[in-house]
Each structure stands twice: as C-alpha cells, then as structure tokens.
C-alpha positions as CSV (number, residue, x, y, z in Angstrom):
1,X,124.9,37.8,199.7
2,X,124.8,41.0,198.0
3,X,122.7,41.5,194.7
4,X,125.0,41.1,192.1
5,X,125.3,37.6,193.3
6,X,121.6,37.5,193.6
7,X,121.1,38.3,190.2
8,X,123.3,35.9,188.8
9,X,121.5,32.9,190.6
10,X,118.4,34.7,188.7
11,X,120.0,34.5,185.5
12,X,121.5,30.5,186.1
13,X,117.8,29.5,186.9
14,X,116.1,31.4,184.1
15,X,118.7,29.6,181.9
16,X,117.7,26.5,182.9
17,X,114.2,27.2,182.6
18,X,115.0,27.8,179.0
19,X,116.8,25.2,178.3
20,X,114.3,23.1,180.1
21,X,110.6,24.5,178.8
22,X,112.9,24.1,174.7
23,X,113.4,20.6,175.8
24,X,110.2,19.3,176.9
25,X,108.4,20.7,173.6
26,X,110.7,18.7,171.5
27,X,109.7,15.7,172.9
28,X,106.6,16.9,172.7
29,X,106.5,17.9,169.2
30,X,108.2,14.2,168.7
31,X,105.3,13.2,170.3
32,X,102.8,14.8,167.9
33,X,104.6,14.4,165.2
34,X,104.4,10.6,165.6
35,X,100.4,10.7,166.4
36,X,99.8,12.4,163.2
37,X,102.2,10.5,161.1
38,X,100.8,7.1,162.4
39,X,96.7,7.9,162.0
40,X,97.2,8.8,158.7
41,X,99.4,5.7,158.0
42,X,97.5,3.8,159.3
43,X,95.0,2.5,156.9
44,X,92.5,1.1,159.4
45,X,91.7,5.0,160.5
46,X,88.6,6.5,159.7
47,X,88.3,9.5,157.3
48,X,86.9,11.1,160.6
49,X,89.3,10.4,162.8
50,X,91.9,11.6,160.4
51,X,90.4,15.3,159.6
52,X,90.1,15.2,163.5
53,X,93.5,14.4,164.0
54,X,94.3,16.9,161.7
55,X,92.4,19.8,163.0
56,X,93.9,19.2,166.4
57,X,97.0,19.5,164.9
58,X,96.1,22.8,163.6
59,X,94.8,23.7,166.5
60,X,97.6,23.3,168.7
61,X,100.3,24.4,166.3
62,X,98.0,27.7,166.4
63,X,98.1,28.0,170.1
64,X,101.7,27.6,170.2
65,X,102.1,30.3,167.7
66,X,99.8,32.5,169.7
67,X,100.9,31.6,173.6
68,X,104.7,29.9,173.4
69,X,107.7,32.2,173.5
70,X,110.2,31.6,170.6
71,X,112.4,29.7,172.1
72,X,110.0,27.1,172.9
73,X,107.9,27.3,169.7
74,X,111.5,26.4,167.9
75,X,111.5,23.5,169.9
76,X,108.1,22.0,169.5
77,X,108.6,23.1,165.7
78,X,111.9,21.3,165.8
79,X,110.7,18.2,167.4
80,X,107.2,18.1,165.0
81,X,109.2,18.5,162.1
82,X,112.0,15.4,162.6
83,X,109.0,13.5,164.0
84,X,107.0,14.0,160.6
85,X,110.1,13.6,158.9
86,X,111.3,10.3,161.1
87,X,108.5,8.4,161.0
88,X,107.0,9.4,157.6
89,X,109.7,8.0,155.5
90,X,109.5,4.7,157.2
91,X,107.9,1.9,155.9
92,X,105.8,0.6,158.3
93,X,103.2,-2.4,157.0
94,X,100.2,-2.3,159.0
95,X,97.4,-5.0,158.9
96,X,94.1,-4.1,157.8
97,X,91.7,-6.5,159.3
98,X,88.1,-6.0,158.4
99,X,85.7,-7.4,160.6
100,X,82.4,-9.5,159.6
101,X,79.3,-8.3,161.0
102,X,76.8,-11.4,161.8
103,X,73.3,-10.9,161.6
C-alpha cells in the first residue's frame, strides 16, 4: 500500500467522522431543544427550575461556541433550532394538579 492510497483511507475516515460528530449534535440539539421547550410549557415548572433550565442552555450553547468546530456547532444549532421550532408551535395541554398539604 503506498501513501497515496494511505491518505485517501485518511481522508474517507475523516469524512465520516464529520458527517458522524454533525449528526450526533443534531439529535442532540433536538434533544435540548425539546427539554427547554417542554419546562417552560409546562405550567407545573417552578420559576426556579425554569431560569435554571435556561441558564444551562446558555451555558452550553456558550461552550459549543467556544469548543465545537463549525461543522458541528451548525448541527447542534440546526437541531436546537427545529426542536424549538417543532415543539414550540404545538399545542400540548398539560394538567396542572396542585396538591393539598394536610396538617
């Protein structure tokens, strides 16, 4: 096998690697798009719980920015953004049940 061959293999595997590392941060970004979308649908949530979900959000959106190569920050961008989308424009009826406390 000479190295002109070599290299080739290199470049087919790197490819996939791509191709692979773009298409596990859209389901990821699905993934976090639906967590978000459905605490702060969800009327049950706690203000806290909410801000937190929030700020992780932030935070990880920030480390993506930071650390992912652009490839893979389209992807997680991609998936975040037709998760938001998705599940933000459906009309899901939750039911809030509010529990007695007995004394």
């Amino acid at each position: 096998m000479d190295l002109e061959t070599f290299q080739d293999i290199v470049r087919i595997l790197a490819l996939a690697g791509y191709a692979t590392r773009f298409l596990g941060l859209l389901a990821t970004g699905l993934g976090v798009g639906w967590l978000v979308i459905s605490v702060l649908k969800n009327p049950g949530m706690t203000w806290q719980t909410r801000i937190a979900v929030v700020f992780v959000f932030a935070a990880i959106t920030a480390m993506g920015v930071r650390y992912l190569t652009s490839g893979a920050l389209g992807g997680f961008g991609l998936g975040v953004g037709v998760g938001l989308l998705f599940w933000g424009l459906r009309q899901d009826e939750y039911e809030y049940v509010e529990e007695e406390v007995e004394e």
